[in-house]
C-alpha positions, 0 to 999 in steps of 0.5 A: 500500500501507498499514502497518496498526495490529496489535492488542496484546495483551490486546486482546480482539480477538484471541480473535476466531476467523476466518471463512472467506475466500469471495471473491477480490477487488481487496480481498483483493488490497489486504489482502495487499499491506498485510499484508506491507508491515506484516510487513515493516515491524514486522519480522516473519516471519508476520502473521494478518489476525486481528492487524490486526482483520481476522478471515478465515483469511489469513495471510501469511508470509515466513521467509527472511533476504532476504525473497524467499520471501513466502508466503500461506496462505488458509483454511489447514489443517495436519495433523503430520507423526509426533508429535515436538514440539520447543520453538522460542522465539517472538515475536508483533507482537501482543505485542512484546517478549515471547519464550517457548518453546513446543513444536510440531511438527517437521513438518507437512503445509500444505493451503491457496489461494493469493492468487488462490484456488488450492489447494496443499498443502506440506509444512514443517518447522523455522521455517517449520513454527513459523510456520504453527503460530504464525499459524494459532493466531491464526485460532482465537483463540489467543496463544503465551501460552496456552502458559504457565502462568497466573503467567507469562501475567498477567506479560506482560499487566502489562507490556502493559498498562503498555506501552500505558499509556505510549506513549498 
């Protein structure tokens, strides 16, 4: 396995909208696998192949404390459950450092294929229902900050940019 580099923010490869996943191959398997060593690692509880300039809808996820509940999500699809939103504070390996709160869905019905292409469909809420919102948000190009107001996005990217300034 490999820690892979995640994007920044306002890279604009982040804005790349996913491509379907078509083949389920020992190089799928690899991506994975590299994924979550790079979750873990960063440490996160959700990374998007988008975030590490991989553009196919995978995404993959873990909300436990203890790590034992890692979760991949291939071609993924959400429909809510009911219409009540409450906002959760995030936070987003392609924007460290930066937690802003943004209102999603209580709830919410998960259709997707598993790692070896298997459909599943769950049904998730609190955490884990933020953090589907969250991930596929980035297969369609879209960042927690497009949830704020225009003064509040261009603050963040300031800071990013000075961000990457320095550590370059």
């Amino acid at each position: 396995m490999a820690l892979l580099d995640i994007l920044e923010y306002p890279d604009p490869r982040l804005r790349t909208r996913a491509a379907p996943v078509e083949q389920f191959d020992d190089e799928l398997q690899k991506l994975i696998d590299d994924m979550f060593e790079t979750m873990y690692d960063a440490p996160g509880i959700g990374l998007a192949a988008t975030q590490v300039d991989q553009h196919r809808r995978l995404v993959i996820m873990d909300v436990s404390e203890d790590k034992t509940d890692p979760r991949v999500l291939i071609n993924p699809r959400f429909t809510p459950i009911g219409d009540d939103m409450e906002p959760l504070q995030e936070g987003c390996l392609s924007i460290p450092d930066s937690y802003v709160e943004v209102p999603r869905y209580l709830k919410v019905n998960l259709e997707a294929l598993d790692r070896h292409g298997n459909p599943y469909e769950l049904q998730a809420e609190g955490l884990l229902a933020h953090c589907i919102q969250h991930e596929l948000d980035h297969l369609e190009g879209v960042l927690f900050v497009d949830y704020l107001s225009p003064l509040k996005r261009e603050r963040i990217k300031k800071k990013m940019i000075k961000r990457q300034k320095q550590s370059s």
